[in-house]
NUMIPA-278103 format. One line per 3 residues: number of its first residue (from 1); for each residue x, y, z negated of N, C-alpha, C. Coordinates in Angstrom, 1 decimal. Atoms other than C-alpha are relative to their C-alpha. Last residue first. Example, Ala and Ser with C-alpha at 12.3 -4.5 7.8 and 13.67 -1.06 7.14 Angstrom:
2 = -0.9/-1.1/0.0/13.7/-1.1/-7.1/-0.8/1.1/-0.8 ~ 0.9/-1.2/0.0/12.3/-4.5/-7.8/0.9/1.2/0.0
//
This chain:
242 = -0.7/-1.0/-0.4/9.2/12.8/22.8/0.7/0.9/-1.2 ~ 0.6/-1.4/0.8/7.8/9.7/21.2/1.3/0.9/1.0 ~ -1.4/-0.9/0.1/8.3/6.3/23.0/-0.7/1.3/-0.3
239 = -0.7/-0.4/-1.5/6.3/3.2/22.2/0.9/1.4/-0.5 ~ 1.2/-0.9/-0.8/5.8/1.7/18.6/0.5/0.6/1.5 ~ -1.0/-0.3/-0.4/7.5/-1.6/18.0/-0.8/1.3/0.9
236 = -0.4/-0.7/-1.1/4.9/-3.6/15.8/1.0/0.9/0.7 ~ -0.9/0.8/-0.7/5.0/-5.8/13.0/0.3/0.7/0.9 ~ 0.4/0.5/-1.7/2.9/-3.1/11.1/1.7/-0.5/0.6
233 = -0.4/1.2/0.0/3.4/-2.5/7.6/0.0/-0.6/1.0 ~ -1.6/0.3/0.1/4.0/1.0/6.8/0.2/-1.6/-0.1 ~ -0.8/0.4/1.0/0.9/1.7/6.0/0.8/-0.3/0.0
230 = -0.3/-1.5/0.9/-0.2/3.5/9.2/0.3/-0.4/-1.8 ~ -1.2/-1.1/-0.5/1.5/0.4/11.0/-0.2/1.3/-0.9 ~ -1.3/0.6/0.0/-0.7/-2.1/9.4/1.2/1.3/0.2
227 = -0.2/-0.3/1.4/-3.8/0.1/10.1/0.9/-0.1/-1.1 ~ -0.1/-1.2/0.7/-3.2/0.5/13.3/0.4/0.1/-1.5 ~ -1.8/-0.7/-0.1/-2.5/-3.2/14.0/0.6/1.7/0.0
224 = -0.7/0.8/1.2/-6.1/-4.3/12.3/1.5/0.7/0.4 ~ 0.0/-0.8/0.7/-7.5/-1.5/15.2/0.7/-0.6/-1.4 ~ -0.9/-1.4/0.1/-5.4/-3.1/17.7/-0.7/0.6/-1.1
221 = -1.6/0.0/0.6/-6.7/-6.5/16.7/0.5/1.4/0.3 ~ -0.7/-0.1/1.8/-10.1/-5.3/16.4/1.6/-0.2/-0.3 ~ 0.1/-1.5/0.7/-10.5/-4.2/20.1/0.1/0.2/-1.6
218 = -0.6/-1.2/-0.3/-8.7/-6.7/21.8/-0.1/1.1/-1.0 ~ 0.9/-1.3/-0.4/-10.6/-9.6/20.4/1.4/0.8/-0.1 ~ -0.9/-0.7/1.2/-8.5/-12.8/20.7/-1.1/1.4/0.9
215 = -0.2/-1.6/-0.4/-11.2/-15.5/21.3/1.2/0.6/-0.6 ~ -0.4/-1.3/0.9/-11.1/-18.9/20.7/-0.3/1.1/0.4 ~ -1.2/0.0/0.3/-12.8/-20.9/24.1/0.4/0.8/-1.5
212 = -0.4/1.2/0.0/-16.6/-21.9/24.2/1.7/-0.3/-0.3 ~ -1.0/0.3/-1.3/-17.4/-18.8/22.7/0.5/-1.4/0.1 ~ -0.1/0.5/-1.0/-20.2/-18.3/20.8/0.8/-0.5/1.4
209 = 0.6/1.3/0.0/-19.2/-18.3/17.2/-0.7/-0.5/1.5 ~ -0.5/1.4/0.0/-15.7/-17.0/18.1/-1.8/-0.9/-0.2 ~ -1.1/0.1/0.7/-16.8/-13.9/20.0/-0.2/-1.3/-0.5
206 = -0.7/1.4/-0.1/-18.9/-12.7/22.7/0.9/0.1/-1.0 ~ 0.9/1.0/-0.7/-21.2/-9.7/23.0/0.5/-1.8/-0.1 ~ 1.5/-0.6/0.7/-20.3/-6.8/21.1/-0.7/-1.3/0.8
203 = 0.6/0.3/1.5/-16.9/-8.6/21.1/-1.1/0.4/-0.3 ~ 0.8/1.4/0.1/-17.1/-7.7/25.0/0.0/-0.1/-1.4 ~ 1.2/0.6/0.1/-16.6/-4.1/24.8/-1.0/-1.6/-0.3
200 = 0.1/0.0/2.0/-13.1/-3.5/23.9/-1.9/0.4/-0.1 ~ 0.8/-0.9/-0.4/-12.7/-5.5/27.7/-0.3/0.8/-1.9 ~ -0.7/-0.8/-0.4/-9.5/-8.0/27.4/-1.1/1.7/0.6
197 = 0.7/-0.8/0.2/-11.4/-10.1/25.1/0.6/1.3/0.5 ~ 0.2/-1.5/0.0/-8.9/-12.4/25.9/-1.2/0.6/-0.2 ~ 0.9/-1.1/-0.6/-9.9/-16.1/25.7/0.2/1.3/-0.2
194 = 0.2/-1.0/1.0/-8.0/-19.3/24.2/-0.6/1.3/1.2 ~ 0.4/0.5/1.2/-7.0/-22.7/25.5/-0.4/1.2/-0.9 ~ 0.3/-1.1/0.6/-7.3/-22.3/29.5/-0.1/-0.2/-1.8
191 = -1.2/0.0/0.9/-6.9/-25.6/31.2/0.7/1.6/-0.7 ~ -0.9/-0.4/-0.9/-9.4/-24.6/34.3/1.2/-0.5/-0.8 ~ -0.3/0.8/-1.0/-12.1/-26.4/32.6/1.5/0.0/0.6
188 = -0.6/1.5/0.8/-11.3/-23.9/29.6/0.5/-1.5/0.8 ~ -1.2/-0.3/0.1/-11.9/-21.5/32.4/0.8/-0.8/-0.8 ~ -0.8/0.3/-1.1/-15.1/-22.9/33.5/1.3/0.8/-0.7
185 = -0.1/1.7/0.0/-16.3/-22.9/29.6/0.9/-0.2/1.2 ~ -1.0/0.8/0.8/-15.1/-19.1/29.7/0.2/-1.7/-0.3 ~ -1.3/-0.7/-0.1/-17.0/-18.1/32.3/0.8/-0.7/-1.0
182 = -0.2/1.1/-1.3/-20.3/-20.0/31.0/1.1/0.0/1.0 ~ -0.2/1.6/0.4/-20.3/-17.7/27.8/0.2/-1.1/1.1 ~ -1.8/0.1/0.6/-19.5/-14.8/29.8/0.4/-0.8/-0.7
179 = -1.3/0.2/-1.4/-22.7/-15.3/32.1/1.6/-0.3/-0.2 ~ 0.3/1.5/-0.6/-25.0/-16.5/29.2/1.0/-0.1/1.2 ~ 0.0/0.6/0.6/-24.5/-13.2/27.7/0.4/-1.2/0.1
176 = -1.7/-0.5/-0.4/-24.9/-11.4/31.2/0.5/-0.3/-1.3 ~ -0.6/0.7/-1.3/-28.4/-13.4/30.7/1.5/0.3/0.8 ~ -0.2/1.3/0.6/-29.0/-12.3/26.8/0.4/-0.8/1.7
173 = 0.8/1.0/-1.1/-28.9/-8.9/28.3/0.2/-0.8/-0.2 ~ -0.7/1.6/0.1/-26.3/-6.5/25.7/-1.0/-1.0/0.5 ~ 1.6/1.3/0.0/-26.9/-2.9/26.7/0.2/-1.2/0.4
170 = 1.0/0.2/1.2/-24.9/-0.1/24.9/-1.1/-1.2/0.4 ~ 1.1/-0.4/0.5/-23.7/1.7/27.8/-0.8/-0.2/-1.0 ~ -0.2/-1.0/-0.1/-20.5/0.7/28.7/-0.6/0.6/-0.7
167 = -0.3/-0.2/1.5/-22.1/-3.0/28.1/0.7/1.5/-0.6 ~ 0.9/0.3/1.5/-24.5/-2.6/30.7/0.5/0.5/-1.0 ~ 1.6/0.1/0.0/-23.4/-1.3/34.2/-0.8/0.0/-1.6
164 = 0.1/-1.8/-0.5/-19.5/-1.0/33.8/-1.2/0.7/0.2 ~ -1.1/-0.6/0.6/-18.6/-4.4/31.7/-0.6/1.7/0.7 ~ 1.2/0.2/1.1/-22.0/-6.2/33.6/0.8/0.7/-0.9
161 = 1.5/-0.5/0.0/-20.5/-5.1/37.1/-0.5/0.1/-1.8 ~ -0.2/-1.4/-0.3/-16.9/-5.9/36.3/-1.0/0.4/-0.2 ~ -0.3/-0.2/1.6/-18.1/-9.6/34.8/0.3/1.5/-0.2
158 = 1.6/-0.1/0.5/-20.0/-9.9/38.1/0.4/0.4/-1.7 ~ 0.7/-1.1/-0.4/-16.6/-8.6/40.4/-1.3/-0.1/-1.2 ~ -0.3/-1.0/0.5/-14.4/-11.1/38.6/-1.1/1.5/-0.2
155 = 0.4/0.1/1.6/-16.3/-14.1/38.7/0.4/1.6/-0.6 ~ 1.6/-0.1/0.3/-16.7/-13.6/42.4/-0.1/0.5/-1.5 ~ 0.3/-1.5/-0.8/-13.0/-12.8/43.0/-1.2/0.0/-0.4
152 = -0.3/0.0/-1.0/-12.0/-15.8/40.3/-0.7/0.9/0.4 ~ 1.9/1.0/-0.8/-11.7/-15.4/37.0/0.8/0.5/1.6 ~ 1.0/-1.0/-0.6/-7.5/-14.8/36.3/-0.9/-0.3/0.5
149 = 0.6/0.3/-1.0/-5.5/-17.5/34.2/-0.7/1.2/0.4 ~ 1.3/-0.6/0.1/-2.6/-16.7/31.9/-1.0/-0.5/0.9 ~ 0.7/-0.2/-1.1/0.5/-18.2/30.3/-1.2/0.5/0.1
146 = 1.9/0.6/-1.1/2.3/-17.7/28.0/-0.1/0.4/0.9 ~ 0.2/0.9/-0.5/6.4/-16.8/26.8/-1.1/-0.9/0.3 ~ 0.0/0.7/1.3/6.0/-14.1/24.7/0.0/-1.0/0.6
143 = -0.9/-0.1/0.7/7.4/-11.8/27.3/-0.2/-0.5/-1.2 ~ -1.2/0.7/-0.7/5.1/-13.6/29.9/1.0/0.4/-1.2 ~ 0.0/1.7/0.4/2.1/-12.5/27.8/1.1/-0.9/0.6
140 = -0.6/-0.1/1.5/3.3/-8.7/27.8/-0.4/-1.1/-0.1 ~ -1.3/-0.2/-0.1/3.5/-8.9/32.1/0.3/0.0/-1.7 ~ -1.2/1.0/-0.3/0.6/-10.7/32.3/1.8/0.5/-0.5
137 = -0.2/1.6/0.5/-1.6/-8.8/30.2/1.2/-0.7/0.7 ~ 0.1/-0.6/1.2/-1.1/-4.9/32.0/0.2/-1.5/-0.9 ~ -1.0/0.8/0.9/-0.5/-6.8/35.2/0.8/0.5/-1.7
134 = -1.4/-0.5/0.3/-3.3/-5.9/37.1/0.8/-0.4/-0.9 ~ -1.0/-0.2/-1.2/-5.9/-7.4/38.7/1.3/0.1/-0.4 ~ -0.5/1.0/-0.7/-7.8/-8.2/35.6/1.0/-0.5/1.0
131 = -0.1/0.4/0.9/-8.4/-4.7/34.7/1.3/-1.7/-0.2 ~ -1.7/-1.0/0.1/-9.2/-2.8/37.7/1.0/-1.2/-1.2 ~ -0.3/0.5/-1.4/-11.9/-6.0/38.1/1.6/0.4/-0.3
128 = 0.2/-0.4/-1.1/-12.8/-5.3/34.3/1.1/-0.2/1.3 ~ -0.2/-1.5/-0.5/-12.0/-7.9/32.0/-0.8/1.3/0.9 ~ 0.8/-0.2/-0.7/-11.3/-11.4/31.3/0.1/1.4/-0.2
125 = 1.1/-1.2/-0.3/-8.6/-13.3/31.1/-1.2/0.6/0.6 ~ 0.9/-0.3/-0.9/-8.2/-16.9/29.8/0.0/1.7/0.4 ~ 0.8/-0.2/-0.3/-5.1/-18.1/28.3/-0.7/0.8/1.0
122 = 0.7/-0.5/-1.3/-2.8/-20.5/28.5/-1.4/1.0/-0.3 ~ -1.0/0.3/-1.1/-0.4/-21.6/25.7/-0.5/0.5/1.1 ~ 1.0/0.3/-1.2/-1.7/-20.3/22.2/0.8/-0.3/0.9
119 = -0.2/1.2/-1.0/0.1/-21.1/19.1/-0.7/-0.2/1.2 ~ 1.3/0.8/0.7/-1.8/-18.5/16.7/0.6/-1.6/1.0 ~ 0.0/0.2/1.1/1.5/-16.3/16.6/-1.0/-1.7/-0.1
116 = -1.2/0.8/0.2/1.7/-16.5/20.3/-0.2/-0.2/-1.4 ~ 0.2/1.0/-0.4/-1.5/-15.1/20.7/0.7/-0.9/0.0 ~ 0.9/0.7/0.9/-1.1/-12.7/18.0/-0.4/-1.4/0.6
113 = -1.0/0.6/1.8/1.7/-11.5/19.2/-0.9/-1.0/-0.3 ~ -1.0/0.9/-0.3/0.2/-11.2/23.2/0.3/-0.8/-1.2 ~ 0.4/1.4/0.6/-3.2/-9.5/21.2/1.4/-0.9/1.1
110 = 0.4/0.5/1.8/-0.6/-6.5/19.9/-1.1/-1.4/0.9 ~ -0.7/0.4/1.0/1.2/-6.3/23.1/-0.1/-0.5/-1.0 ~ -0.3/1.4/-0.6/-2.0/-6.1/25.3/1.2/-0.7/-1.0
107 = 0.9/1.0/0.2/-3.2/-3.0/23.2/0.7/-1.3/0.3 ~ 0.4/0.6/-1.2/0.4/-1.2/23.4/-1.2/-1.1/-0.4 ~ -0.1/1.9/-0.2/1.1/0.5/20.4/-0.9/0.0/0.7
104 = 1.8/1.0/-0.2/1.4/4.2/21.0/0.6/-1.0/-0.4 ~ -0.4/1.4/-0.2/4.4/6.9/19.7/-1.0/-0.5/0.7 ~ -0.2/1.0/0.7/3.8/10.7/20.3/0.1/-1.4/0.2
101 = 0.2/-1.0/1.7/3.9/13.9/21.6/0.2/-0.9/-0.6 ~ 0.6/-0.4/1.2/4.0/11.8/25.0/0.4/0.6/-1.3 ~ 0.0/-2.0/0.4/6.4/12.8/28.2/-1.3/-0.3/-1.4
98 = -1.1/-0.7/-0.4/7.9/9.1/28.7/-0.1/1.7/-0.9 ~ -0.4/1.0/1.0/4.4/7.2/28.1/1.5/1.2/-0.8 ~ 0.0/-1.8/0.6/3.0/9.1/31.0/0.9/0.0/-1.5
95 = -0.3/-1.5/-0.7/3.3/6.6/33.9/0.4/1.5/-1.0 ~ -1.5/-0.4/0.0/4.0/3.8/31.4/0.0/0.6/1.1 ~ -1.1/-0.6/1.4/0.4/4.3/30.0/1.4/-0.2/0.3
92 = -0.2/-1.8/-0.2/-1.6/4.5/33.5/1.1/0.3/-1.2 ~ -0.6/-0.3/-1.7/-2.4/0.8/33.7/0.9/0.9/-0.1 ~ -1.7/-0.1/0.7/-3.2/1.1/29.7/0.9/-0.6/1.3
89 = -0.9/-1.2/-0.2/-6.2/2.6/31.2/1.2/-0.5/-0.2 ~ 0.0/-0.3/-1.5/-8.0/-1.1/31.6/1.2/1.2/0.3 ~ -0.9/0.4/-0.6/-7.7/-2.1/28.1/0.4/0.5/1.7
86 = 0.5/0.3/-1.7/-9.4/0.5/26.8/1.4/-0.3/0.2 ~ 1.0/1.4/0.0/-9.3/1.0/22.7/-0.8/-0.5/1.5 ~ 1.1/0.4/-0.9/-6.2/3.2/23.1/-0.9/-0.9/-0.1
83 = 0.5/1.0/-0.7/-3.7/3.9/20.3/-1.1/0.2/0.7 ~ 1.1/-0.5/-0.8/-1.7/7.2/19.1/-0.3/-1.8/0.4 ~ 0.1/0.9/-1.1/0.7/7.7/16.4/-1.3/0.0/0.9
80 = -1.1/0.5/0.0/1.2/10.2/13.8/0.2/-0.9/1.2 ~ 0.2/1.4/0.1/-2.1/12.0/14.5/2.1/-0.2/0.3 ~ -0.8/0.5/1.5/-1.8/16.1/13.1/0.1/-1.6/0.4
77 = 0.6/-0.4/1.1/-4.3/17.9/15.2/0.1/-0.9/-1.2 ~ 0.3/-1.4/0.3/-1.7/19.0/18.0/-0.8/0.2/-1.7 ~ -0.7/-0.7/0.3/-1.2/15.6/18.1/-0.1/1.3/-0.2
74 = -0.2/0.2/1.4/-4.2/14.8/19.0/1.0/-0.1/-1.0 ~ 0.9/0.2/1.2/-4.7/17.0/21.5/0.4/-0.7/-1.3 ~ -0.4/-1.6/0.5/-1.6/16.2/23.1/-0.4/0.1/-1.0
71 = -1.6/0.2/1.0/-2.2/12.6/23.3/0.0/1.6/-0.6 ~ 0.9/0.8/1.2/-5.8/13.1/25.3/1.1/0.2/-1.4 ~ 0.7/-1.4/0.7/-4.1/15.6/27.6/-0.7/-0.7/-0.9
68 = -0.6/-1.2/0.1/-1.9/12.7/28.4/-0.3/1.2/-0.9 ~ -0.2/0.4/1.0/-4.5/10.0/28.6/1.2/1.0/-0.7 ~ 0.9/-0.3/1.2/-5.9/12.7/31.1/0.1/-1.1/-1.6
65 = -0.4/-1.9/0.2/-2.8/12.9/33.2/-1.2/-0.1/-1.1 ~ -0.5/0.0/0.9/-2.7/8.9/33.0/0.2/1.4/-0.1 ~ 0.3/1.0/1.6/-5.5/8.4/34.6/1.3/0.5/-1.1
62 = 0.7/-0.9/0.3/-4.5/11.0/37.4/-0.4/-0.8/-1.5 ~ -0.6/-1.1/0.7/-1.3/9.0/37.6/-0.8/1.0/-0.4 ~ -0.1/-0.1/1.3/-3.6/6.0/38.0/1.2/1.2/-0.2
59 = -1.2/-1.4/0.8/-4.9/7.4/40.9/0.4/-0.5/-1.5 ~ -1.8/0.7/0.1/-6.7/4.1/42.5/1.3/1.1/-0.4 ~ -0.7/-1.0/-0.9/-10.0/6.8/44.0/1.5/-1.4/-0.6
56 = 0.8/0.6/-1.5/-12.4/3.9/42.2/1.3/0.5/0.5 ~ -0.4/1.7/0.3/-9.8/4.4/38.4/-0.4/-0.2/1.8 ~ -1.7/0.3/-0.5/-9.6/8.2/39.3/0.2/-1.5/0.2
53 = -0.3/-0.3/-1.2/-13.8/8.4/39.2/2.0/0.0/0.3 ~ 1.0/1.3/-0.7/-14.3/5.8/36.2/0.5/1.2/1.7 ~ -1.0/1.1/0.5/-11.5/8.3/33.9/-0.5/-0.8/1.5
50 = -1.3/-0.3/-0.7/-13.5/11.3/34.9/0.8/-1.2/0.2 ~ -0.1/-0.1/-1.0/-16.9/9.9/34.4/1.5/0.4/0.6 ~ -0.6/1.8/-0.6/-15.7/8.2/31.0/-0.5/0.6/1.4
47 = 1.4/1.3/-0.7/-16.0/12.2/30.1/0.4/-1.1/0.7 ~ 0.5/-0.8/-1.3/-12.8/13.3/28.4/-1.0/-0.2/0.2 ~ 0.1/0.7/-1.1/-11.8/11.5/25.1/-0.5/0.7/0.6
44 = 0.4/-0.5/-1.3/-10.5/12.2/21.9/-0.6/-0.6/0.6 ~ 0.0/0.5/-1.6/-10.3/10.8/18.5/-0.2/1.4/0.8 ~ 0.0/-1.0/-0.7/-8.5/11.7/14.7/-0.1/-0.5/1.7
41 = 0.0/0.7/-1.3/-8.0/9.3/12.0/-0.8/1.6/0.7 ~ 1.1/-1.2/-0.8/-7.1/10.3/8.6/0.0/-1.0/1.4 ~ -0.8/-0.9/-0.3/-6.4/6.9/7.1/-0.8/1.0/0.5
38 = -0.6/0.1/-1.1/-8.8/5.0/5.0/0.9/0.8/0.5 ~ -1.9/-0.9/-0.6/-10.0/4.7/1.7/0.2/-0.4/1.0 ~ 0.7/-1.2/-0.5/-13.9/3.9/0.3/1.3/0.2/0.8
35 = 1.9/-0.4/-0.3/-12.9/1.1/-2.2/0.2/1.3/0.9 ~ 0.8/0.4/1.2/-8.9/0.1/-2.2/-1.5/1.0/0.4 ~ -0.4/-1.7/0.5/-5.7/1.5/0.7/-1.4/0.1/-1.4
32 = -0.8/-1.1/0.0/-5.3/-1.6/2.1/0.3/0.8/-0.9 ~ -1.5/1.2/0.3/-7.9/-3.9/2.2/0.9/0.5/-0.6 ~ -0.3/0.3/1.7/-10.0/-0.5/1.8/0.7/-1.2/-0.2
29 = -1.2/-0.7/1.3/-8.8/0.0/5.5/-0.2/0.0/-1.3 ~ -0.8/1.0/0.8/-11.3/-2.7/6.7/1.9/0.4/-0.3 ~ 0.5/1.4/1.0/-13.9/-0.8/7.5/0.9/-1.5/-0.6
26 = 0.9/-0.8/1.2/-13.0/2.7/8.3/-0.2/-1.3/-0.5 ~ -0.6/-0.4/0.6/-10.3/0.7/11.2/-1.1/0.4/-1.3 ~ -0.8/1.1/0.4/-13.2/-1.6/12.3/0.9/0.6/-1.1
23 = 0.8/1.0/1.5/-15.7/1.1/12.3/0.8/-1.0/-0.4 ~ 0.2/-0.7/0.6/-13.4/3.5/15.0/-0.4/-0.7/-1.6 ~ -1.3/-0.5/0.4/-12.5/0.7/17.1/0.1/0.6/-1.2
20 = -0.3/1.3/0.9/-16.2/-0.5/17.4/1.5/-0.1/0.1 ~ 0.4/-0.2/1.0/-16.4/3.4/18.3/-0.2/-1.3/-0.9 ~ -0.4/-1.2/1.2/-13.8/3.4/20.8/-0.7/-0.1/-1.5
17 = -1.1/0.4/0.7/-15.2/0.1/22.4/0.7/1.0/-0.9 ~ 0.1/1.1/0.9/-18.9/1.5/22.6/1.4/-0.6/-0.4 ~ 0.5/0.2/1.9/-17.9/4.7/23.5/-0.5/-0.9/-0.8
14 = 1.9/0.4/0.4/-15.7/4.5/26.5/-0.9/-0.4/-1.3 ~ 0.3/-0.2/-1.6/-12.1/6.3/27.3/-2.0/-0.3/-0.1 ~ 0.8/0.6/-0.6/-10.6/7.1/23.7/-0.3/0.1/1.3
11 = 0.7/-0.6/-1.3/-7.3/7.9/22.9/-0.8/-0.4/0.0 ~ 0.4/0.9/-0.6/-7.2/7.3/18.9/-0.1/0.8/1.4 ~ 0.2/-0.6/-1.0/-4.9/8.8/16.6/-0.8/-0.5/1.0
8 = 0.5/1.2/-1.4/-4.5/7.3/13.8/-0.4/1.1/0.5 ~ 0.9/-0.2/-0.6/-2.6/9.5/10.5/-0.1/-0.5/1.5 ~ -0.7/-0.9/-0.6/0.1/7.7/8.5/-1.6/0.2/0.6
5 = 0.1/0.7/-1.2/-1.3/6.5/5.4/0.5/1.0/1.4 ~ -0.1/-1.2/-1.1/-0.1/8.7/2.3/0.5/-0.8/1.3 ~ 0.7/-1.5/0.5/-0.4/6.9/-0.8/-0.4/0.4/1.0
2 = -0.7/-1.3/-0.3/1.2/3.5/0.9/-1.2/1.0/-0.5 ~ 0.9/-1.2/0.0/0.0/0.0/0.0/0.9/1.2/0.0
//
């Protein structure tokens, strides 16, 4: 326990994972820090229209100009470090990474550890399209030595859709439910032994008691690896501070 947590910074991009970001950290910093106690914490975020029109246009330097002006800000209003609860942006974070105010831990980084920690060997991603494509996961699951699988073109585009259509929004459809539970069975098929949560949406929809695979939720483990870090306990290796 530390007196004087360091202050979280949060970029945000979309409001249901930011804000089941937000509840995680408030809710299971009294671990920590004892009844009612948390760190300061301090969000941004643009309009998700901005972010969703650079992502279609493939600008991730525009993406990462507004994870940028996201940073500042919160620096400016005191955050020691900075994390993201969108996996997708973190495309854009070693375009800007270089010129931040402050440190980040890398979502994918923190569930890689964990995946390795828990003995995982293959798993499943899922995601948005942008998401999946890219090699934000692969490339921090290869430096823990796993493996990954990617849905396939179809699987990708309908899990995209129900990620940018519904759950963005707040709307959980027991049949796009039924879609990501059945996803992950074919992927287990596939020799898959554990499941990304690589959207900080899906846990509003999928987690261990429905999942045919484990899960590693995205959006709690980074906020568990905030809170670690702003006590001075985090395994982590924060990025680059200017």
């Amino acid at each position: 326990m530390t007196d004087s947590p360091a202050h979280i910074g949060i970029v945000a991009c979309s409001a249901e994972g930011a804000a089941l970001c937000y509840r995680t950290l408030c809710a299971e910093a009294p671990a920590f820090l004892g009844p009612h106690a948390h760190p300061e914490i301090t969000m941004h975020t643009p309009s998700l229209a901005e972010y969703v029109a650079r992502l279609e246009a493939g600008d991730l330097d525009g993406v990462g100009e507004l994870m940028l002006a996201s940073a500042e800000k919160l620096a400016t209003a005191g955050a020691a470090f900075l994390i993201c609860p969108d996996n997708t942006i973190h495309q854009a974070l070693p375009r800007i990474e270089s010129r931040s105010p402050r440190p980040w831990l890398h979502i994918a980084e923190v569930v890689a550890a964990e995946a390795a920690r828990r003995g995982f060997r293959r798993l499943a991603l899922t995601g948005t399209r942008w998401l999946v494509e890219s090699e934000v996961y692969p490339e921090k699951l290869a430096a823990h030595g796993l493996a990954w699988l990617r849905p396939e073109p179809d699987e990708r585009a309908e899990i995209g859709r129900i990620i940018m259509e519904e759950l963005v929004l707040g709307v959980f459809r027991p049949a796009s439910i039924a879609y990501f539970v059945e996803l992950v069975r074919r992927m287990g098929e596939r020799g898959c032994d554990a499941v990304v949560l690589g959207c900080t949406e899906i846990p509003l929809i999928l987690d261990d008691a429905n999942s045919p695979l484990p899960t590693l939720d995205s959006t709690r483990l980074l906020a568990r690896a905030a809170l670690a870090t702003a006590v001075g306990r985090g395994p982590f290796t924060l990025g680059s501070k200017s």
